[in-house]
N, CA, C and O of each residue as an XYZ file, in Angstrom:
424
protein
N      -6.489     10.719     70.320
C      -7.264      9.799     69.500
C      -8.176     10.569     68.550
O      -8.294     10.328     67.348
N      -8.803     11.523     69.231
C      -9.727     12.743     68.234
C      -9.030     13.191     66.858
O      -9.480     13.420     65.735
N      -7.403     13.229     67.564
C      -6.974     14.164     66.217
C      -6.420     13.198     65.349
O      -6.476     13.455     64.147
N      -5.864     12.072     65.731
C      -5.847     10.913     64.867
C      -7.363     10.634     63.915
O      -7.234     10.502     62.698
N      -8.364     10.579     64.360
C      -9.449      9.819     63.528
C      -9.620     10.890     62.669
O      -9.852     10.380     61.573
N      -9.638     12.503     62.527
C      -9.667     13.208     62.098
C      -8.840     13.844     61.296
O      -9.083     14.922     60.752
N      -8.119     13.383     61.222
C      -6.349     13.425     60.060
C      -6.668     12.171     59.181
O      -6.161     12.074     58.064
N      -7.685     11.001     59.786
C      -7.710     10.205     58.717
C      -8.896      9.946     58.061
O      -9.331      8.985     57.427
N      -9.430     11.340     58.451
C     -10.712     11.621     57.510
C     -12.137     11.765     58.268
O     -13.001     12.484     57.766
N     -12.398     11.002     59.608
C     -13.572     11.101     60.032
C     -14.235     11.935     60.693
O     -13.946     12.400     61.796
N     -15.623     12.267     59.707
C     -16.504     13.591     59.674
C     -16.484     14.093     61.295
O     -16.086     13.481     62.286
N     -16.897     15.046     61.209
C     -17.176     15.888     62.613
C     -18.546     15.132     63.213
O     -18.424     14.554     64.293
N     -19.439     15.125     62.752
C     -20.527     14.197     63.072
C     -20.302     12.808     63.575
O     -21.000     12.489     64.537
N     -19.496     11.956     63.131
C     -18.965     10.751     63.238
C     -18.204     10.844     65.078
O     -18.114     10.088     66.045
N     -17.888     11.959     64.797
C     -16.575     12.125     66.155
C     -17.695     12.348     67.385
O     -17.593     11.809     68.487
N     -18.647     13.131     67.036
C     -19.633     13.598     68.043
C     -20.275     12.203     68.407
O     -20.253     11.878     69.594
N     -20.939     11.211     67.330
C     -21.729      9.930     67.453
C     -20.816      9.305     68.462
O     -21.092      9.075     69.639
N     -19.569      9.037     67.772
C     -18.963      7.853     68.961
C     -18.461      8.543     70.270
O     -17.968      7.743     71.065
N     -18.471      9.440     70.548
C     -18.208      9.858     72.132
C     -20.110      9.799     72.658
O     -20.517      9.324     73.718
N     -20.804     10.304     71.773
C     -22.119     10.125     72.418
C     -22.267      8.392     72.896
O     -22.611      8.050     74.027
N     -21.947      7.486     71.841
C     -22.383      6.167     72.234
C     -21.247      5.554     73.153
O     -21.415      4.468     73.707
N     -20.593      5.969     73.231
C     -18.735      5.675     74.450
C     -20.103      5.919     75.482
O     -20.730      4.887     75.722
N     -20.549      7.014     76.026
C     -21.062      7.143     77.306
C     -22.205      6.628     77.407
O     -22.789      6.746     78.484
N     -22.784      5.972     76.396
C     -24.141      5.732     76.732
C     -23.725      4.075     76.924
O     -23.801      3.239     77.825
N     -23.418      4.112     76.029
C     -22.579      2.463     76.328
C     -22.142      2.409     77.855
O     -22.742      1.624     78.589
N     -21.366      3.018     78.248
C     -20.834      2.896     79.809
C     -22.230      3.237     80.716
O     -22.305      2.703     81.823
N     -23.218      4.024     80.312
C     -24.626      4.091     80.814
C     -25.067      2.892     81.014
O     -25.169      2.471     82.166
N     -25.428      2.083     79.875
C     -25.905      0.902     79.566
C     -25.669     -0.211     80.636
O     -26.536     -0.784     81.296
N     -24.386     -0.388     80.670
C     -23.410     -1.118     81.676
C     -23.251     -0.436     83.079
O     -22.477     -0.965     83.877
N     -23.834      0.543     83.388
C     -23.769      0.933     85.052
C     -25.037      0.385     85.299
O     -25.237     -0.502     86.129
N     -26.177      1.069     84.360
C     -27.817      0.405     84.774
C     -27.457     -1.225     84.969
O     -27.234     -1.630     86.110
N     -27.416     -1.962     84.060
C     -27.048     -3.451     84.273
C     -26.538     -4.237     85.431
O     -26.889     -5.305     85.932
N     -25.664     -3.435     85.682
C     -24.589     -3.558     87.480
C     -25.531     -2.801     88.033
O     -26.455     -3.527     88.401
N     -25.725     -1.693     88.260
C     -26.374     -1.047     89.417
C     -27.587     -1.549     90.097
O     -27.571     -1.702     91.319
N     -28.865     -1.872     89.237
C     -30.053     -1.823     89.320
C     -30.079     -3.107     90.323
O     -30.699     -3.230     91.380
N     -29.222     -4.014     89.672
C     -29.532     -5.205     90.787
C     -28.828     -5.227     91.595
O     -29.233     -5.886     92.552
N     -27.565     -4.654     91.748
C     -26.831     -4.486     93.320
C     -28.040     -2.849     93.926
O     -28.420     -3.132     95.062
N     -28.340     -2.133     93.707
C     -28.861     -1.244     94.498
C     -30.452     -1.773     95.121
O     -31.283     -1.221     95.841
N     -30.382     -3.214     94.399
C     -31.677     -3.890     94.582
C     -31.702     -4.924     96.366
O     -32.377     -5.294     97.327
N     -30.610     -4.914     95.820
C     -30.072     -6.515     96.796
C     -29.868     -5.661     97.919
O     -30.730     -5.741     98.793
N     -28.556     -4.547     98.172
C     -28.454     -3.166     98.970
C     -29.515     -2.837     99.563
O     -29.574     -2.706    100.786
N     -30.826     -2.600     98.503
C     -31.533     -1.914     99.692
C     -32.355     -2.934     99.967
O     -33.349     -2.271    100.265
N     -32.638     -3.884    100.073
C     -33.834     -5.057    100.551
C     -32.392     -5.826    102.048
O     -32.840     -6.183    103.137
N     -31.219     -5.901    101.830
C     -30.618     -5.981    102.389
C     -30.834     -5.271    103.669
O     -30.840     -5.761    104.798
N     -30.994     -4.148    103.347
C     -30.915     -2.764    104.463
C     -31.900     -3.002    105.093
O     -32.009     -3.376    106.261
N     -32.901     -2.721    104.086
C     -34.142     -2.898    104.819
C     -34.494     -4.089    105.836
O     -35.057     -3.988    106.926
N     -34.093     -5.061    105.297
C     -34.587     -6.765    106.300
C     -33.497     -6.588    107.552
O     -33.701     -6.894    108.727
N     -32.162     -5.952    106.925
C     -31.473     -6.275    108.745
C     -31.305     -5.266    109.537
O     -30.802     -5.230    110.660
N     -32.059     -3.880    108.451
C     -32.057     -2.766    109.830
C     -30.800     -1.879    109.793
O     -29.695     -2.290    109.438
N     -31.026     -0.840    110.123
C     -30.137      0.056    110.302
C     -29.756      0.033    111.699
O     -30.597     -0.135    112.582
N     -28.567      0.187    111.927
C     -28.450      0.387    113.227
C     -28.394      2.049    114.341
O     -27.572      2.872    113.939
N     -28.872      2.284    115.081
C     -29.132      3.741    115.321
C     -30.441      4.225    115.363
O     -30.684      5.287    115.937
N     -31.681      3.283    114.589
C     -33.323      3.518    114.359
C     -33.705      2.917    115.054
O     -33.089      1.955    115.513
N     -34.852      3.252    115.393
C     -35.597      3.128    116.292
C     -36.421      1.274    115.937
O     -36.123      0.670    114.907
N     -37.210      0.795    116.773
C     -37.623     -0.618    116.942
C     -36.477     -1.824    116.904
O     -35.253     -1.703    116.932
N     -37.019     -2.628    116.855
C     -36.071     -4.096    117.119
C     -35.205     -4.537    115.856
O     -35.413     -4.880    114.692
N     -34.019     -4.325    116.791
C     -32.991     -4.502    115.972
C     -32.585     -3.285    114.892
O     -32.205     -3.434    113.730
N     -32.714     -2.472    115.372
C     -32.613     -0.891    114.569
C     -33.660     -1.373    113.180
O     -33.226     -1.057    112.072
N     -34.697     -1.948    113.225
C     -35.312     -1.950    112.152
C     -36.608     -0.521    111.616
O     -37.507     -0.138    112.364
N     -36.478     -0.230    110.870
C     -37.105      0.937    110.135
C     -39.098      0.503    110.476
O     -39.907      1.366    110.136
N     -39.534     -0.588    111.010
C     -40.490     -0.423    111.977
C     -41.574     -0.558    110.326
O     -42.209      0.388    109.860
N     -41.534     -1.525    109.912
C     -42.934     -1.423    108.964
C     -42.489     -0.735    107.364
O     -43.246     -0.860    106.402
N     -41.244     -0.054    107.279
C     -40.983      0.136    105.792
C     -40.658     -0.679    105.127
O     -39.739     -1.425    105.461
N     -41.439     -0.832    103.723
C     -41.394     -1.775    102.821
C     -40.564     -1.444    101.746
O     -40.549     -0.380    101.127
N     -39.885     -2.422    101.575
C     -38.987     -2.309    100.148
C     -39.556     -2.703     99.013
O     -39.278     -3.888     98.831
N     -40.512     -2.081     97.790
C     -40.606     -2.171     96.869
C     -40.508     -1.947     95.520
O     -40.773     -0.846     95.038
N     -40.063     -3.118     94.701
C     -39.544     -2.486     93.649
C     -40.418     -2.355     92.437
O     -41.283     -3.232     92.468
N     -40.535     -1.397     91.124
C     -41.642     -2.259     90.215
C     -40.830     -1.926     88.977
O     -39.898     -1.140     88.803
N     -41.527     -2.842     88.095
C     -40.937     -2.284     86.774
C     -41.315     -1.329     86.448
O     -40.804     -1.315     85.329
N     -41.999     -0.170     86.536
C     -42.043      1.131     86.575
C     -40.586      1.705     86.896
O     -39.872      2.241     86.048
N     -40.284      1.541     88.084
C     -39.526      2.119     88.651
C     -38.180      2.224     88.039
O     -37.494      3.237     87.902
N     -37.947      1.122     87.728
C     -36.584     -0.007     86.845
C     -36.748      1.175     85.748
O     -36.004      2.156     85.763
N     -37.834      0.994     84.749
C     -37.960      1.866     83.610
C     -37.694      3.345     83.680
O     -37.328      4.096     82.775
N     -37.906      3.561     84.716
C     -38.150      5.318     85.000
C     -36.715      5.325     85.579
O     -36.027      6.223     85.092
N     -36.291      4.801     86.200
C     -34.496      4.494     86.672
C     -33.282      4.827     85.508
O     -32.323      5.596     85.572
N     -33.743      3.917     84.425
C     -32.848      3.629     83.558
C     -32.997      4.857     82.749
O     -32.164      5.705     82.428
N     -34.464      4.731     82.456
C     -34.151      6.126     81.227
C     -34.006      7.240     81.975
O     -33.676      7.953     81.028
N     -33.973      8.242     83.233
C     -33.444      9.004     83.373
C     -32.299      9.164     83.933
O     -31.908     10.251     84.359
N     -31.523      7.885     83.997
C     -29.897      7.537     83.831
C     -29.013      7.770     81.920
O     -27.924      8.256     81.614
N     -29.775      7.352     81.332
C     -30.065      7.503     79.699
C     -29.766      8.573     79.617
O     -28.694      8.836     79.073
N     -30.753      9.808     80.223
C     -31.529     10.560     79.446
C     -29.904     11.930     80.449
O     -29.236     12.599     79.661
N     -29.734     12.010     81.281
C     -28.853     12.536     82.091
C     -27.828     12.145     81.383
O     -27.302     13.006     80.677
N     -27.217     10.652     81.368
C     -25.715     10.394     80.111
C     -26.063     11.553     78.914
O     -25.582     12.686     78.917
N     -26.680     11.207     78.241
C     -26.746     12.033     77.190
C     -26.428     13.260     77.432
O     -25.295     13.589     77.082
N     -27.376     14.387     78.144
C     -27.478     15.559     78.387
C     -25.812     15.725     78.873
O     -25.153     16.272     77.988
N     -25.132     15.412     79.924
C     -23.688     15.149     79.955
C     -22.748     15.163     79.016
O     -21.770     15.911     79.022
N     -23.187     13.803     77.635
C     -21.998     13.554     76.914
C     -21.932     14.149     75.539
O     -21.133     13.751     74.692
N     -23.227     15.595     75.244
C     -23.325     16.480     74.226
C     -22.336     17.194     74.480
O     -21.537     17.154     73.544
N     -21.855     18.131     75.696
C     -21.003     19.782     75.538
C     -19.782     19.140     74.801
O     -19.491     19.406     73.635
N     -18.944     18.071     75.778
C     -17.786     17.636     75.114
C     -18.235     17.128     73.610
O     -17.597     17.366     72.585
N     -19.076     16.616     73.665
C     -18.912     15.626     72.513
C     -18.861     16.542     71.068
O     -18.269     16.213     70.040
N     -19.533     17.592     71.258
C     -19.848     18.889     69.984
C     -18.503     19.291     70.298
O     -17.825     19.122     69.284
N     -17.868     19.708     71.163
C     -16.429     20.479     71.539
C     -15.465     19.868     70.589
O     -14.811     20.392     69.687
N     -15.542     18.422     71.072
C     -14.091     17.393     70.256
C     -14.534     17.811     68.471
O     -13.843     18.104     67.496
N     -15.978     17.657     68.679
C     -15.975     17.215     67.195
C     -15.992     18.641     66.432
O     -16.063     18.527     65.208
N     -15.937     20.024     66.953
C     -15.712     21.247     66.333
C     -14.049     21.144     66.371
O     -13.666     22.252     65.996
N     -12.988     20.381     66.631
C     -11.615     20.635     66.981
C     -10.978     20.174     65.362
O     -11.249     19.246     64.599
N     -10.306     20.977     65.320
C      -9.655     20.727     63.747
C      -8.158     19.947     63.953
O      -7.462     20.386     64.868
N      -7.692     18.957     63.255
C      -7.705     17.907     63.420
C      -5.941     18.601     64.123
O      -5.464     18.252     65.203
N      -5.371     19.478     63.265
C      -4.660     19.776     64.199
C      -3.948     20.245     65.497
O      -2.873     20.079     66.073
N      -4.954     20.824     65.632
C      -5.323     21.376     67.248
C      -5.496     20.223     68.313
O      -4.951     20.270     69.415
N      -6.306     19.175     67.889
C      -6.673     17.948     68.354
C      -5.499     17.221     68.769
O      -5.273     16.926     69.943
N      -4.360     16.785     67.278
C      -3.166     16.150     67.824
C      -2.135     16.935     68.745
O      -1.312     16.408     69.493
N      -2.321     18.179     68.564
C      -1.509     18.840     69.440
C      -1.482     18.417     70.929
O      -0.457     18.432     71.610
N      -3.148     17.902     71.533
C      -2.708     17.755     72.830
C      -3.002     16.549     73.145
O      -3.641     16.322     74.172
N      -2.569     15.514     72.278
C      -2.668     13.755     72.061
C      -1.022     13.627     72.565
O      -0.477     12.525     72.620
């Protein structure tokens, strides 16, 4: 696909942008799914207990599950901030590839 968009003209910069926003986009959409299933998961956990711990009903004995929007915020952007750092090496790689080299292994 790299060496296609690049045989039909689009800049090296262009190639780097859309693999950067491909992963941040799929970022975007894990935070969205994740945050509230890892929400439900652990308040889940927490209310029915682990089994194997100690007190009634393998319950964790007084730990509280809390969430804040702090947390949410500080969650997401260093989910963000990690995609990114990730989707630069490739993303400069594809977009230094000359367009024939590129279709070669399409």
């Amino acid at each position: 696909v790299i060496g296609v968009l690049r045989a039909l003209g689009i800049r090296r910069y262009e190639v780097l942008l859309n693999i950067v926003l491909e992963a941040l986009i799929l970022a975007v959409v894990a935070i969205i799914s994740g945050i509230p299933l890892g929400v439900f998961v652990g308040s889940m956990l927490i209310q029915g207990g682990f089994l194997g711990f100690g007190g009634p009903r393998g319950s964790l004995g007084g730990v509280e599950f809390i969430v804040t929007n702090q947390t949410l915020i500080m969650v997401a952007s260093i989910t963000l901030l990690l995609t990114l750092i990730g989707a630069l090496p490739p993303a400069y790689r594809a977009a230094k590839l000359e367009p024939a080299r590129a279709l070669r292994y399409e």
